[in-house]
C-alpha positions in Angstrom: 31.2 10.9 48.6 29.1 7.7 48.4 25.9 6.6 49.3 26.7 5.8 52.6 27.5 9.8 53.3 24.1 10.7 52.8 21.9 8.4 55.5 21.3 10.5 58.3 22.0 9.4 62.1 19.6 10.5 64.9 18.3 14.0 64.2 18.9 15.8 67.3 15.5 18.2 66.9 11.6 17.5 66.7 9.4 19.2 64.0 5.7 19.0 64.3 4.4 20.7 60.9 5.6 23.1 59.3 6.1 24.2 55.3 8.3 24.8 52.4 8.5 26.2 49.0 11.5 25.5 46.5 11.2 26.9 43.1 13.4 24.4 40.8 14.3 25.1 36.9 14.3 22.5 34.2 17.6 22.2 32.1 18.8 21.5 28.9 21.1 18.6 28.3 24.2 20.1 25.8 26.2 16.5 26.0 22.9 14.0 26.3 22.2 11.2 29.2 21.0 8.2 27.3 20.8 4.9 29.0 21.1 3.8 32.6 22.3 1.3 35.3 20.9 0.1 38.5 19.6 3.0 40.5 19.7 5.8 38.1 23.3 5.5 37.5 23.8 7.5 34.2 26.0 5.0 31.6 27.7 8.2 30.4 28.8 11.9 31.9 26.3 14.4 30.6 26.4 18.4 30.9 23.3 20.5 30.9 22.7 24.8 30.8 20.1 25.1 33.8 16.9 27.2 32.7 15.4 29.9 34.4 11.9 30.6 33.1 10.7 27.1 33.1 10.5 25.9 36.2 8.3 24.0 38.7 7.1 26.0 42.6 6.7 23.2 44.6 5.2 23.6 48.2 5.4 20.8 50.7 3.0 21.0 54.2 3.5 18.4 56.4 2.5 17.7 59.4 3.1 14.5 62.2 1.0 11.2 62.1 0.2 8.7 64.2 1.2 6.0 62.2 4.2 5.4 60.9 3.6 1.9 58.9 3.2 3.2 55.3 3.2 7.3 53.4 0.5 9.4 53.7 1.1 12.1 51.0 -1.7 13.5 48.2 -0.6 16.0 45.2 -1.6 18.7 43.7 -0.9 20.0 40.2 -1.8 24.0 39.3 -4.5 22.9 42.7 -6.1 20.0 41.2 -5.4 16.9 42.8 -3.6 14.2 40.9 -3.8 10.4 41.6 -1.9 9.5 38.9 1.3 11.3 40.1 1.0 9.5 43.3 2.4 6.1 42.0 5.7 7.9 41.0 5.7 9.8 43.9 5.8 6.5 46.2 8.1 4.9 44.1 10.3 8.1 44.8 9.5 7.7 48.5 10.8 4.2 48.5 13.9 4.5 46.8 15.0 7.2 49.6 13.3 6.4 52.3 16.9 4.9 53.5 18.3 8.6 53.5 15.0 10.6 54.7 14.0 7.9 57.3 11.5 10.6 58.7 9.0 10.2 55.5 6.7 8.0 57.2 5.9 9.8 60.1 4.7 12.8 58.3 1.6 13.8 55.7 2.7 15.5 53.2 0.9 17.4 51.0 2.4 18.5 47.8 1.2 21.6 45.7 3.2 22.0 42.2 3.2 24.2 39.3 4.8 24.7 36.1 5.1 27.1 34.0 5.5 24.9 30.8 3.7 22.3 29.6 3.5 18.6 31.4 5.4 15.7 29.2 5.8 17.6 26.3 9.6 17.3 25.9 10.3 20.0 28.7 12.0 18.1 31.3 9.1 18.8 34.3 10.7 15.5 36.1 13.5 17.1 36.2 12.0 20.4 37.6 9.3 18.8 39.6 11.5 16.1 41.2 14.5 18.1 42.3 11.7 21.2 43.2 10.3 17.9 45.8 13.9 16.7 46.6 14.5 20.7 47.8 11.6 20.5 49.8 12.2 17.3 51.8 15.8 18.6 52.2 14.4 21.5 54.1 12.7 19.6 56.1 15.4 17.5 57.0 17.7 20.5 57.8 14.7 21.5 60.2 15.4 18.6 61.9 19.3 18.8 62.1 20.5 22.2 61.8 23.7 21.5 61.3 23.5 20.4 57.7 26.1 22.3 55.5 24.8 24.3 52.3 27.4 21.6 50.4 25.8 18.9 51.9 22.4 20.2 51.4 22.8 20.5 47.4 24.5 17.3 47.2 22.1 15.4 49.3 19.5 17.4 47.6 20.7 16.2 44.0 21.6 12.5 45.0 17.7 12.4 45.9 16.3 13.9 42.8 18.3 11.6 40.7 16.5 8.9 42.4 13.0 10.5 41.0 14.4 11.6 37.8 18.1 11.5 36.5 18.3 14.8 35.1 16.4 16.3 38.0 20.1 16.0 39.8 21.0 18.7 37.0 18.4 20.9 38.5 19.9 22.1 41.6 22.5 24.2 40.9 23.5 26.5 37.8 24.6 27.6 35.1 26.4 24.2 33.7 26.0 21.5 35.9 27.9 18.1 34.8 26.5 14.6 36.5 28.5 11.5 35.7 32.0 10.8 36.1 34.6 11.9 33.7 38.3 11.5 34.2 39.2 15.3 33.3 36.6 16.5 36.0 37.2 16.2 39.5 34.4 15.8 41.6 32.3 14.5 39.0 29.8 11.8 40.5 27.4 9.4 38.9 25.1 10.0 42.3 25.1 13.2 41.7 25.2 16.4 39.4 28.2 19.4 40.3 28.4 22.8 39.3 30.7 23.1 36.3 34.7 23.7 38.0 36.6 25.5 34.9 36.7 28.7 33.6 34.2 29.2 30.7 34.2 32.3 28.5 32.0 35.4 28.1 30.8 33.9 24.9 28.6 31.5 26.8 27.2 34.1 29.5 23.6 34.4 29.3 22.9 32.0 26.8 19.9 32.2 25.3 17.4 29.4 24.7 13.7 29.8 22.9 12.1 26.5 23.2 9.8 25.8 19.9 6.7 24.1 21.6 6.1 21.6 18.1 4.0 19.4 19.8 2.9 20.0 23.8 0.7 16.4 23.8 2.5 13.5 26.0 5.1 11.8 24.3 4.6 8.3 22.5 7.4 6.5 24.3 8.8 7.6 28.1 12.2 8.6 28.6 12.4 5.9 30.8 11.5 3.5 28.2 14.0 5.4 26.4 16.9 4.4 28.7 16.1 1.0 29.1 16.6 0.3 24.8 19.9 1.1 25.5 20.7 -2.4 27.3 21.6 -4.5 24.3 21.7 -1.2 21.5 23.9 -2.2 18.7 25.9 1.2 19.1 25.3 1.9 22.9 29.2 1.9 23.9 30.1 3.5 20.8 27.3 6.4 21.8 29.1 6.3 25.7 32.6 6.5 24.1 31.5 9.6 21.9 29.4 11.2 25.4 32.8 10.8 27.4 34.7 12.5 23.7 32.5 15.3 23.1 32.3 16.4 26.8 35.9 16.8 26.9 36.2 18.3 23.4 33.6 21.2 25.6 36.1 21.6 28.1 38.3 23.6 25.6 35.2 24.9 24.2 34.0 26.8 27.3 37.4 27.8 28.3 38.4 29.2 24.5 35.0 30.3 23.8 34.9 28.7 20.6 31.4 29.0 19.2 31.8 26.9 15.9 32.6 24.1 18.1 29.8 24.5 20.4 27.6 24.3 17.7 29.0 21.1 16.3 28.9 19.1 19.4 25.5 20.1 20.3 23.9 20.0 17.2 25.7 16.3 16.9 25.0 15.1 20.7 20.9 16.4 19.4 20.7 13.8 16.1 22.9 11.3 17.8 20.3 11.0 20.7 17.5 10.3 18.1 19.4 8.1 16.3 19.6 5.3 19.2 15.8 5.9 19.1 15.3 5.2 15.5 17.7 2.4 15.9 16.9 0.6 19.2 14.6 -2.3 18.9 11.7 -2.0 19.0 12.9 1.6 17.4 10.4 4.7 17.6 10.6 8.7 16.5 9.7 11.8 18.6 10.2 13.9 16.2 7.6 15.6 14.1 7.7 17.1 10.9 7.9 20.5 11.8 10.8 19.6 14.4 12.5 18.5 11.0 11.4 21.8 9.2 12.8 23.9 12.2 15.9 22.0 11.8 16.6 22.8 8.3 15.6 26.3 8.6 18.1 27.3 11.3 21.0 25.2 9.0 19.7 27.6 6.4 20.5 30.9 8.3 22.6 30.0 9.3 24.5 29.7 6.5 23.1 32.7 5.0 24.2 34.8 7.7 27.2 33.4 10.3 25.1 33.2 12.6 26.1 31.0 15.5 22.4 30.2 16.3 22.3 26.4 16.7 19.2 23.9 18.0 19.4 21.3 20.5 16.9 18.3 21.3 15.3 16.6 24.0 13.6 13.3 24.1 10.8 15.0 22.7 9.9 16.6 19.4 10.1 20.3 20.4 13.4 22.3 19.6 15.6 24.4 21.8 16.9 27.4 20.1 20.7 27.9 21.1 22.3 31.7 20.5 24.5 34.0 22.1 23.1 37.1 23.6 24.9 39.3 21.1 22.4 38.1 18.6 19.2 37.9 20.6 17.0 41.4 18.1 18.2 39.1 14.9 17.6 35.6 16.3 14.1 36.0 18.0 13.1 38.6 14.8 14.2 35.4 12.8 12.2 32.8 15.1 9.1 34.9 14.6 9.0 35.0 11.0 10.0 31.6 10.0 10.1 28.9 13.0 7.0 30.5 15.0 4.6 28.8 11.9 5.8 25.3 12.6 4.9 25.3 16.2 1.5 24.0 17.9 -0.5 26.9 18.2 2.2 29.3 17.5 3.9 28.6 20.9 7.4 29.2 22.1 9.2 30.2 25.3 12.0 32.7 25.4 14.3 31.6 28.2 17.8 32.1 29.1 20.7 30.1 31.2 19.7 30.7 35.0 21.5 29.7 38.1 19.7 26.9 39.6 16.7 26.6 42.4 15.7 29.3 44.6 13.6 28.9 48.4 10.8 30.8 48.1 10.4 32.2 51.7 
């Protein structure tokens, strides 16, 4: 599919008002999206494990307007209105307003909540946009009926990339892969698919306890972050290794090789942060105690076999990466030694979930 599949005709039905509620998870990037082209076009494949306790409940009302020259829309964060969010929000507006060509003739207004912190490392654009993407997709199927459910997630992802890349990794579950790779067909840089091949028990309800080191707003954006990648020293040395190590997981997943998993993800986690610390002008997000969690779980590790590995966003909190079989020894081991490097002594125990959900 193309771009060109996705802008509507005329909608053969009317809606006056109505309302909608998508509840959409974050994820967690295994192989890491770093650096962008025009439009939110990924410059290398990425893979993620959708969440399922952190998420964002979005609920859209909208209702017709007179005037159709320019958006009416206000938003609403845990019910306290946000002016600052509405600059994204009609940059979002603009950028699809070619394939939702009804946006101007409606209010909208938009209540969200999370249930993890805002820009702390969590990726709430990536909830919060594809949980908004959902939404004006149901509206759009309100006014032609005869949308498909594969159209519907596609569509729906192709628009949240446009207000967040990794928001198009939001939509369905459990491994989602958005970029094209030559070993994956299907795979689309405009959108993210449901991972096609077979992938072993081993990696059935994964766990993943996020280590909240540090819940402020981050020093530098993510999209800041992309954009140091134009010129990087070692950015198509980094896209070579993305397009490597996501193949090296196909055999991963299907063999159910754990030692492996840990390996690439740990690697794809420091790599990541090294394109930060080496990007001009060059910056850190992570913290002391992120390094301290670090070395403790390399420590256990080793004392014990475990295959309990830790994975980075573009942030300085850690995700905590373990099979179910050894959730009692992991989470007994997170309490009593990775608990004390967190802000306020907060974590979230989540595990791999299987993508957004309509709330009716």
């Amino acid at each position: 599919m193309t771009e060109q599949d996705f802008i509507p005709k005329i909608y053969p039905k009317q809606v006056e008002n109505g309302s909608v509620t998508w509840k959409s998870p974050s994820n967690i990037a295994l192989v890491k999206y770093w650096g962008k082209k025009e439009n939110q076009i990924p410059a290398n494949p990425s893979i993620s494990f959708t969440l399922d306790g952190c998420n964002t409940t979005t609920t859209v009302n909208f209702s017709q307007k007179e005037s159709h020259q320019e958006y009416a829309f206000d938003v609403f964060l845990g019910g306290d209105l946000k002016e600052s969010f509405k600059p994204k929000i009609e940059t979002f507006f603009k950028r699809i307003n070619t394939y939702l060509p009804f946006l101007k003739e409606y209010y909208f207004k938009i209540d969200t909540v999370n249930t993890f912190p805002h820009s702390s490392g969590i990726a709430s654009s990536a909830s919060g946009m594809s949980a908004l993407a959902l939404c004006l997709m149901s509206i759009e199927k309100m006014l032609n009926p005869d949308i498909t459910e594969e159209y519907f997630n596609k569509k729906s992802s192709f628009l949240a990339r446009l207000g967040s890349g990794s928001a198009c990794r939001s939509i369905d579950g459990d491994l989602v892969v958005w970029g094209l790779h030559n070993e994956i067909e299907g795979s689309s840089d405009i959108f993210g698919i449901k991972y096609p091949f077979n992938v072993h028990e081993n990696f059935k309800n994964y766990q993943d306890t996020i280590l909240l080191v540090d819940k402020g707003e981050k020093p530098v954006s993510s999209t800041i972050g992309h954009g140091l990648m134009h010129n990087h020293p070692f950015a198509e040395q980094r896209f070579e290794q993305a397009h490597n190590n996501l193949s090296a997981l196909i055999d991963v997943f299907k063999t159910g090789d754990l030692n492996g998993f840990v390996n690439i993800v740990e690697s794809e986690a420091l790599t990541l942060h090294a394109m930060m610390m080496c990007s001009m002008p060059y910056f850190i997000l992570m913290k002391p105690n992120t390094l301290e969690i670090i070395n403790k779980i390399w420590s256990y590790r080793k004392e014990t076999g475990s295959k309990v590995c830790f994975t980075l966003d573009a942030g300085a909190n850690v995700h905590v990466l373990y099979p179910k079989a050894e959730i009692e020894q992991v989470v007994q081991f997170i309490k009593n030694e990775l608990v004390a490097h967190c802000e306020n002594g907060q974590y979230i125990c989540d595990q791999i979930g299987f993508g957004a959900k309509k709330i009716v």
